[in-house]
N, C-alpha and C positions, 0 to 999 in steps of 0.2 A: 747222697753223700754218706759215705762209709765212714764207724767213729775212726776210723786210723788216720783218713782224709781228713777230718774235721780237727784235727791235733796234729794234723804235720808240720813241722817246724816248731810246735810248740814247747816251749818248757818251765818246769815251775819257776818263777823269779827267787833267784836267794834274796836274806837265807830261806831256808824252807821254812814254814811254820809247821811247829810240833807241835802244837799245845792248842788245845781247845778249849771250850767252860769249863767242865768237869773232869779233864784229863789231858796229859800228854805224856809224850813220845821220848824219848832219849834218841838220838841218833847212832844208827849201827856202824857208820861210817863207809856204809856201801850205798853210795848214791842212788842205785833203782830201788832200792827196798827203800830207803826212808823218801824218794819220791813220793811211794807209793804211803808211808805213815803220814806226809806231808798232808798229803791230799786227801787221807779219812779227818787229821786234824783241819783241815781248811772245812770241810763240810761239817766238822761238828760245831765250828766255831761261830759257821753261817747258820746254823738249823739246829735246835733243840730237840727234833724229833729224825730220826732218821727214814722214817717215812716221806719227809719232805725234801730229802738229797735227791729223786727224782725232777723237784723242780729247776726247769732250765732258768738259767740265770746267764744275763747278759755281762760280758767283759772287754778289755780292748781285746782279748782272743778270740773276740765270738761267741756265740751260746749255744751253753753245753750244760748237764746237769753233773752235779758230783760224782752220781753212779756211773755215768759216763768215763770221768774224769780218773777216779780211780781204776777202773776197768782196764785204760789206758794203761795208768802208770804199771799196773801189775802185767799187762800183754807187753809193753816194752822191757819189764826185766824177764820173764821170762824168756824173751828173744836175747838176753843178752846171756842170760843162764845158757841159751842151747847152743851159741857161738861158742861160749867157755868151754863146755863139757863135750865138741864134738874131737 
């Protein structure tokens, strides 16, 4: 299964979380981009070390690791960047 399969249909639940232990996010008000800040705050929020956002974790969306997750959300904006700018 390919990560684009393993995330189809998926999307983050609002609101998004921005904020993690030691930091967060303002929201840009451009939905793929802060998808995409959503989900480094979701994984700093689960993991102290980010060597540990490789660990798969289980959810009602299935299991997937942060790195994955993020991956995602930045491969869907950038598809939406190339729809815009063609």
């Amino acid at each position: 299964m390919t990560a684009s399969e393993k995330f189809e249909g998926y999307t983050i639940p609002e609101p998004l979380r921005m904020d993690a232990y030691y930091y967060s996010f303002d929201r840009t008000g451009v939905y793929e981009i802060d998808c995409i800040l959503s989900a480094v705050a979701s994984a700093g929020k689960s993991f102290h070390h980010t060597n540990d956002w490789y660990e798969t974790i289980s959810t009602v969306n299935g299991k997937y690791s942060f790195v994955e997750l993020i991956q995602e959300m930045a491969n869907r904006a950038a598809e939406k960047m190339r729809t815009v700018t063609k």
